[in-house]
N, C-alpha and C positions, 0 to 999 in steps of 0.2 A: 212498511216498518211497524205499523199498529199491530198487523199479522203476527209477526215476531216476537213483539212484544209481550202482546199475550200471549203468546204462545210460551213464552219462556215462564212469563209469571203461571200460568198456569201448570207448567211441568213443577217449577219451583212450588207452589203450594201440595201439589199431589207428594212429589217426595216429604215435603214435612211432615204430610197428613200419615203417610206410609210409617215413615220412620217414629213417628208417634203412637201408630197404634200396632205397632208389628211386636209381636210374644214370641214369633218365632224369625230369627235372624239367618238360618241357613239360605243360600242360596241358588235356585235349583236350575241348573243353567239349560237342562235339556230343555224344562218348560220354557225357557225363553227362546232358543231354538225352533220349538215348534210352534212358536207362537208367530213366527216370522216365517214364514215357509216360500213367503214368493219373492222376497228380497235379494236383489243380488249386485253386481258388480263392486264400487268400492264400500257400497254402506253394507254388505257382507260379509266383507274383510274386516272391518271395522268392530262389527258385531261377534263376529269369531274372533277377532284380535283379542276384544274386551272377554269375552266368554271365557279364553284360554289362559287372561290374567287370575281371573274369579277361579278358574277350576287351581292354578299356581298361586294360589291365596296372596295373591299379587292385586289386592283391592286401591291400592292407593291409583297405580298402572289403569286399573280399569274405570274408573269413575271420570275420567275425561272425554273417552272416547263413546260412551256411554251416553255423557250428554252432548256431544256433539252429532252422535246418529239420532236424538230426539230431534233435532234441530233439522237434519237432512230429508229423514224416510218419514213419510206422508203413512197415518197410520190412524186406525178403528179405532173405538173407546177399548176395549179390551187390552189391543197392544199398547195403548198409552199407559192404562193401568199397569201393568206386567215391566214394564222397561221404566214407570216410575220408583215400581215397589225394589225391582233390580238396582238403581242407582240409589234408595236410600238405604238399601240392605251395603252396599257397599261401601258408599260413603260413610257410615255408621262403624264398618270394620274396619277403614283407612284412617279413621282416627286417630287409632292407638298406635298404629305404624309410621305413623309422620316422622 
């Protein structure tokens, strides 16, 4: 449970950090793709699900599933960076669409 916990605060702080310091808001989905190359079965789907919202500028759609593959797929400091900066670029854009 402590695992999680930090883990979660720790995602949650990285996206503030992201969405605080980010000048640029596009979001580049093929980097996040290839930043993930050996994932597969449902945290795949999930990630493609979420990726095919962002490409359908459907950011509100993708920001749930987003944070819920942070929570599933066991991942390096780089892919946590990348899938943090991906969920506060889009949570940032599901704002205005609420």
């Amino acid at each position: 449970m402590k695992k999680r916990l930090t883990l979660i605060f720790t995602l949650t702080s990285l996206v503030w950090l992201a969405a605080s310091g980010c000048s640029n808001k596009n979001i580049d989905t093929a980097k996040v793709r290839a930043a993930f190359p050996a994932i597969s079965g449902d945290a795949k789907n999930i990630l493609e699900q979420a990726l095919k919202d962002i490409d359908q500028s459907n950011y509100v759609a993708a920001v749930r599933p987003l944070k819920v593959l942070a929570l599933q797929v066991k991942m390096d400091k780089d892919q946590r960076l990348i899938l943090a900066d991906t969920i506060a670029k889009a949570a940032a854009k599901a704002g205005p669409q609420k």
